[in-house]
PDB file of N, CA, C and O in Angstrom:
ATOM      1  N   UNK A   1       7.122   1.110   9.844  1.00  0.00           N
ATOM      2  CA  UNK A   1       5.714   1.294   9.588  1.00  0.00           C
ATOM      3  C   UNK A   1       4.922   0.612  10.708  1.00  0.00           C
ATOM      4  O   UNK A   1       5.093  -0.541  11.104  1.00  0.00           O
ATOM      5  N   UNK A   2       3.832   1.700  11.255  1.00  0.00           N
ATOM      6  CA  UNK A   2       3.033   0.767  12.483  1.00  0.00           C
ATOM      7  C   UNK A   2       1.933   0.114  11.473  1.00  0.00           C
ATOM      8  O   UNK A   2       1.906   0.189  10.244  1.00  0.00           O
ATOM      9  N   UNK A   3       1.189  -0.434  12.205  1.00  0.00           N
ATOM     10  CA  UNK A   3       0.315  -1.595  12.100  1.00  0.00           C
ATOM     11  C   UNK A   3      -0.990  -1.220  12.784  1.00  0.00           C
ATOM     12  O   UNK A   3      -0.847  -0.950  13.977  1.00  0.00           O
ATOM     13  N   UNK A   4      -2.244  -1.141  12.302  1.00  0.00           N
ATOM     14  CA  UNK A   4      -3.271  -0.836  13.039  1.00  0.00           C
ATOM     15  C   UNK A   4      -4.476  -1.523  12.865  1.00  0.00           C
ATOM     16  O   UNK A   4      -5.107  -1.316  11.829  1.00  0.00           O
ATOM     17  N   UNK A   5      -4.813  -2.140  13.523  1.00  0.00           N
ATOM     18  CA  UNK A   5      -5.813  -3.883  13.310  1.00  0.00           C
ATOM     19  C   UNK A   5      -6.872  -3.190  13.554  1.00  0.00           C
ATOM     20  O   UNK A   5      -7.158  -2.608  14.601  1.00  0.00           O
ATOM     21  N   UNK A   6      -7.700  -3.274  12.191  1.00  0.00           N
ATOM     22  CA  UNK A   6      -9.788  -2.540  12.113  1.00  0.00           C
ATOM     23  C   UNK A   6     -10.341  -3.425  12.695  1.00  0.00           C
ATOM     24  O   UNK A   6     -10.210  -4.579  12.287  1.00  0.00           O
ATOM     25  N   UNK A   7     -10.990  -3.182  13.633  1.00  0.00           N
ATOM     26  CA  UNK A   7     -12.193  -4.247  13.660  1.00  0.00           C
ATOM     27  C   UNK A   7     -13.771  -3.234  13.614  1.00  0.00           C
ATOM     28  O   UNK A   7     -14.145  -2.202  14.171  1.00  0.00           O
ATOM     29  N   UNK A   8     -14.358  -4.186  12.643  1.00  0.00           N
ATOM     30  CA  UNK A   8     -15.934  -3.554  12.531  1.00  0.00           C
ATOM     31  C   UNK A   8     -16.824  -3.721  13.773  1.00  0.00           C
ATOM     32  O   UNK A   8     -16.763  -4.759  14.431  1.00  0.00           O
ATOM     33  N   UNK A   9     -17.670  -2.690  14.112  1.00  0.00           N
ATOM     34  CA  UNK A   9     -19.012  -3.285  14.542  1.00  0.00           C
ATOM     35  C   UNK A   9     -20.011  -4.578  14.252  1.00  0.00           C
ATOM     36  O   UNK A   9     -19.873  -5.149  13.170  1.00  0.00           O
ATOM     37  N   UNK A  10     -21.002  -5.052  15.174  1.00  0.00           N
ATOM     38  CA  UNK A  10     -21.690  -5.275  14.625  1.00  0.00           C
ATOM     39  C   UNK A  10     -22.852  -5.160  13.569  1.00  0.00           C
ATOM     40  O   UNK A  10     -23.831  -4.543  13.987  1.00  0.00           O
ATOM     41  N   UNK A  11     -22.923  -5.582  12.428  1.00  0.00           N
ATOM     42  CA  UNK A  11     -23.931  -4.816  11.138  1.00  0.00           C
ATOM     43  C   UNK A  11     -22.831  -4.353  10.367  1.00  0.00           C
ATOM     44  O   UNK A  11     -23.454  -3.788   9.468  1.00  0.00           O
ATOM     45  N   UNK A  12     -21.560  -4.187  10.074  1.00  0.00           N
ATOM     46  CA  UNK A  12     -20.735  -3.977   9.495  1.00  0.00           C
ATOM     47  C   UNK A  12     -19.656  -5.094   8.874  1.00  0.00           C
ATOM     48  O   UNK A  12     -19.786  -6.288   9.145  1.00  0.00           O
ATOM     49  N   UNK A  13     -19.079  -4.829   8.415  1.00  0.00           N
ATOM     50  CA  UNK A  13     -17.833  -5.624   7.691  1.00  0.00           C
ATOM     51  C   UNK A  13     -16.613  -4.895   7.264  1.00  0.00           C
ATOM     52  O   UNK A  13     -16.652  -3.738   7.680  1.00  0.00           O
ATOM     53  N   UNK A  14     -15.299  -5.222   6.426  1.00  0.00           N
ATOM     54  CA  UNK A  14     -14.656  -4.640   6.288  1.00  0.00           C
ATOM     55  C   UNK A  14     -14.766  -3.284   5.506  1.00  0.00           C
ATOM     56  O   UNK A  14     -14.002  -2.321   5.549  1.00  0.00           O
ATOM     57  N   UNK A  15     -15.604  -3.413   4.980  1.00  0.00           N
ATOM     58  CA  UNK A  15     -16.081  -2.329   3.857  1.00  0.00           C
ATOM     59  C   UNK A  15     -16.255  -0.919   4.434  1.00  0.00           C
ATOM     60  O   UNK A  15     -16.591   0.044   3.745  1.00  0.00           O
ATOM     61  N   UNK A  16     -15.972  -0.864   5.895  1.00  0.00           N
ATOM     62  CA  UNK A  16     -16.893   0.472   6.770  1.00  0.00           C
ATOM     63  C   UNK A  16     -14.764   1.063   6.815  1.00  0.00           C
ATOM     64  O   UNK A  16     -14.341   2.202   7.015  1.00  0.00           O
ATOM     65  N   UNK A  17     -14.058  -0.031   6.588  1.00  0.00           N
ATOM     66  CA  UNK A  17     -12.777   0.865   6.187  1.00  0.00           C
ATOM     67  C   UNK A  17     -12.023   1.305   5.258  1.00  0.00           C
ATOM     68  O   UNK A  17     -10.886   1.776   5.283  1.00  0.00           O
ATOM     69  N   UNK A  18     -13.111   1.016   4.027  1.00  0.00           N
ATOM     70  CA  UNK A  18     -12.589   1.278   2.580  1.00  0.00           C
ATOM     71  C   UNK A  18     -12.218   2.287   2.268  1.00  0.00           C
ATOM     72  O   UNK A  18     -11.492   2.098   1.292  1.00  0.00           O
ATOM     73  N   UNK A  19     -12.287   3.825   2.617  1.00  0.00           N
ATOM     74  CA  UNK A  19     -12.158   4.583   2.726  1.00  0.00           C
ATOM     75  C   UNK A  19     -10.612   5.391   3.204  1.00  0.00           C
ATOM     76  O   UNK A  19      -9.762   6.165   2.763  1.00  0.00           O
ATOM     77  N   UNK A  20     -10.971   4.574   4.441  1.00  0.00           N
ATOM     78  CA  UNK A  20      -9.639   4.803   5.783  1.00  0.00           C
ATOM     79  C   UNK A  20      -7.990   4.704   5.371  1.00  0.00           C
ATOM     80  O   UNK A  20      -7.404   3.629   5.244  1.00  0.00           O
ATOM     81  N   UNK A  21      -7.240   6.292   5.154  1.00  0.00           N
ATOM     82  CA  UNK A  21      -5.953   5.792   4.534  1.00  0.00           C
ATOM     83  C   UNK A  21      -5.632   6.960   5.911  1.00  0.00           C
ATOM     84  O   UNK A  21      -6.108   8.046   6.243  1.00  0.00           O
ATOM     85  N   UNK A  22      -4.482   5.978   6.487  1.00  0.00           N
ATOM     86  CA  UNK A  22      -3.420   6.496   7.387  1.00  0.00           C
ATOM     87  C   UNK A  22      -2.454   6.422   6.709  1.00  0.00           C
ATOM     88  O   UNK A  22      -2.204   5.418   6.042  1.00  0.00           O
ATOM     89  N   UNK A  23      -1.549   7.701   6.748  1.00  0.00           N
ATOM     90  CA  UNK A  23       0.431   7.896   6.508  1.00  0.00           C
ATOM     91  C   UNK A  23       0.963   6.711   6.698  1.00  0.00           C
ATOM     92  O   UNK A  23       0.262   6.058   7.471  1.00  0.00           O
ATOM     93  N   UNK A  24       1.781   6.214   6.379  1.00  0.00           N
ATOM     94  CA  UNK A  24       3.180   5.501   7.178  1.00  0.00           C
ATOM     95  C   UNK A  24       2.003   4.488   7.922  1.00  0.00           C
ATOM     96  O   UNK A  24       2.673   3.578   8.409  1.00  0.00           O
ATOM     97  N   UNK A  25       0.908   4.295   8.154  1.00  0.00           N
ATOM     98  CA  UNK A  25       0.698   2.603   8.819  1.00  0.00           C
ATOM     99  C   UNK A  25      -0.191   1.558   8.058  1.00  0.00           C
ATOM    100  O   UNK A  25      -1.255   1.902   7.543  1.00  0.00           O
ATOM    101  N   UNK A  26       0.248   0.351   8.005  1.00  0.00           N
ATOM    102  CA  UNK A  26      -0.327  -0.964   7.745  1.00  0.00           C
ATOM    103  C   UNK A  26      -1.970  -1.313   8.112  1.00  0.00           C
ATOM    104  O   UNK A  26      -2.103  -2.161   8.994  1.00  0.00           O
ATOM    105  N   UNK A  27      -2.806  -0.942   7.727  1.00  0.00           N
ATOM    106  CA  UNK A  27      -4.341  -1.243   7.956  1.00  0.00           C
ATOM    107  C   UNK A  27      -4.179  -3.105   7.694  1.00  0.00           C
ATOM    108  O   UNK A  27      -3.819  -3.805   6.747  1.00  0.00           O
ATOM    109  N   UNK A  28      -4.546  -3.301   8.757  1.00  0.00           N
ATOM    110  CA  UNK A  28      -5.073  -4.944   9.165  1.00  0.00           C
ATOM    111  C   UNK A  28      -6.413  -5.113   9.482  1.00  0.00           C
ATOM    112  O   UNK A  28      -6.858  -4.960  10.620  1.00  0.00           O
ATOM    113  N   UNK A  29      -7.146  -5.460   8.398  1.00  0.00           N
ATOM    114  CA  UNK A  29      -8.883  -5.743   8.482  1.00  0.00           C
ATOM    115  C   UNK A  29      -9.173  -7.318   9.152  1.00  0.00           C
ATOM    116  O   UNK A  29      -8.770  -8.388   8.697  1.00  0.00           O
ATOM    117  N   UNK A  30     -10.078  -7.065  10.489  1.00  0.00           N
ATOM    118  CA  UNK A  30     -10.152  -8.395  11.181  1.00  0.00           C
ATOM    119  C   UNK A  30     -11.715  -8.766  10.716  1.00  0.00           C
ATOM    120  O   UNK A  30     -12.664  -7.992  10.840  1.00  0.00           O
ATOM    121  N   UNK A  31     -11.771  -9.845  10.265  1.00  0.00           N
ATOM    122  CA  UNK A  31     -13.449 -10.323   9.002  1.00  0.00           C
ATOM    123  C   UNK A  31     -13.922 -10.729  10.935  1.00  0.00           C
ATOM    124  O   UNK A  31     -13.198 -11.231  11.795  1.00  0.00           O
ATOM    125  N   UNK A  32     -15.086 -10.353  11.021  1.00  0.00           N
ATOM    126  CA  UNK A  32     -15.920 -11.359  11.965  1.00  0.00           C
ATOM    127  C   UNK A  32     -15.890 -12.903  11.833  1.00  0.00           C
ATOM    128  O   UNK A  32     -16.024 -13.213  10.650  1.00  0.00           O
ATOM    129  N   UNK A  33     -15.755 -14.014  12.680  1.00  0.00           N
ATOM    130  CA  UNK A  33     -15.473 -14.930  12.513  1.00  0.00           C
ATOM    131  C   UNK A  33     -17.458 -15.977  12.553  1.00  0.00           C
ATOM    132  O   UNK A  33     -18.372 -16.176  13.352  1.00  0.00           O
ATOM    133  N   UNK A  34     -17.125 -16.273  11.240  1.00  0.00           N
ATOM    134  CA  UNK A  34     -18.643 -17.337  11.179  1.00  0.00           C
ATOM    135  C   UNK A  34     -18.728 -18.250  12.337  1.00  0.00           C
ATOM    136  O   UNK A  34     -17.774 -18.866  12.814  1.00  0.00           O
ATOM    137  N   UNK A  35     -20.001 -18.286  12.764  1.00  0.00           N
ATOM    138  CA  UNK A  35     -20.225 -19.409  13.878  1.00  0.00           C
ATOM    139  C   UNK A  35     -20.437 -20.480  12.966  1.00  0.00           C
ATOM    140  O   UNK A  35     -20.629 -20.348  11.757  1.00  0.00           O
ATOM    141  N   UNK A  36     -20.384 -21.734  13.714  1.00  0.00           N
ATOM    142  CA  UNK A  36     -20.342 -23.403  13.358  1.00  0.00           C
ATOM    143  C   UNK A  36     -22.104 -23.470  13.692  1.00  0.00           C
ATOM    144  O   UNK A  36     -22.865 -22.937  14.499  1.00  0.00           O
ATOM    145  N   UNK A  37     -22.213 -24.396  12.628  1.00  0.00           N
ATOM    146  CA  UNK A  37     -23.811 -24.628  12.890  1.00  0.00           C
ATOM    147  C   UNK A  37     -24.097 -25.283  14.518  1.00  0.00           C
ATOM    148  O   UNK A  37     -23.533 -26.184  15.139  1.00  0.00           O
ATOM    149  N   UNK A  38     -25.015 -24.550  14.792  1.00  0.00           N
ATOM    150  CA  UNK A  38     -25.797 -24.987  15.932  1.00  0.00           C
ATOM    151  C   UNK A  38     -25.100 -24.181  17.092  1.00  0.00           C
ATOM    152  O   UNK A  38     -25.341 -24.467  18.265  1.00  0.00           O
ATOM    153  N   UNK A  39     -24.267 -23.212  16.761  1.00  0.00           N
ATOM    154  CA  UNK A  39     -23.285 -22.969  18.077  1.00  0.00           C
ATOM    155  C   UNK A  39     -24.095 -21.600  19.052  1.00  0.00           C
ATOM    156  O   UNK A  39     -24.666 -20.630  18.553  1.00  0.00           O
ATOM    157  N   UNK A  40     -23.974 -21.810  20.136  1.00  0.00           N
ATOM    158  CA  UNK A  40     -24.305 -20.752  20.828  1.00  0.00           C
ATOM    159  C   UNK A  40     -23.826 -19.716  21.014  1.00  0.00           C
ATOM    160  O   UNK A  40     -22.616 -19.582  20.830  1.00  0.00           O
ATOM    161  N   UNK A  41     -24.791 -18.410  21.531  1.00  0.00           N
ATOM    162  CA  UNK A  41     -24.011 -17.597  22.058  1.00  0.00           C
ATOM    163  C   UNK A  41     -22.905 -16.977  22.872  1.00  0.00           C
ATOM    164  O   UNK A  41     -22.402 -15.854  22.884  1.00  0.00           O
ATOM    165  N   UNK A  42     -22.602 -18.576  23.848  1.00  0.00           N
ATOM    166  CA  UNK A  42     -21.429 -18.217  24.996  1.00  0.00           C
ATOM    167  C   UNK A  42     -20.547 -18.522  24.202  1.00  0.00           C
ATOM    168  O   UNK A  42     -19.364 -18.447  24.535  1.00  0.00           O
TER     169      UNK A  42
END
């Protein structure tokens, strides 16, 4: 079985692959990662 890692847009979340059924592969939902208070954009 392959493996196929979602990643959302921005304005989205996992929910934009709730839908999404592939044959034979492993859906891997990647969550956006929270910034730390005060952290910048770079």
């Amino acid at each position: 079985m392959k493996t196929i890692y979602c990643i959302s847009g921005l304005g989205a979340d996992e929910m934009a692959f709730s839908r999404l059924k592939i044959p034979d592969h492993k859906l891997v939902y990647l969550p956006w990662l929270l910034p730390n208070n005060k952290e910048s954009i770079r």
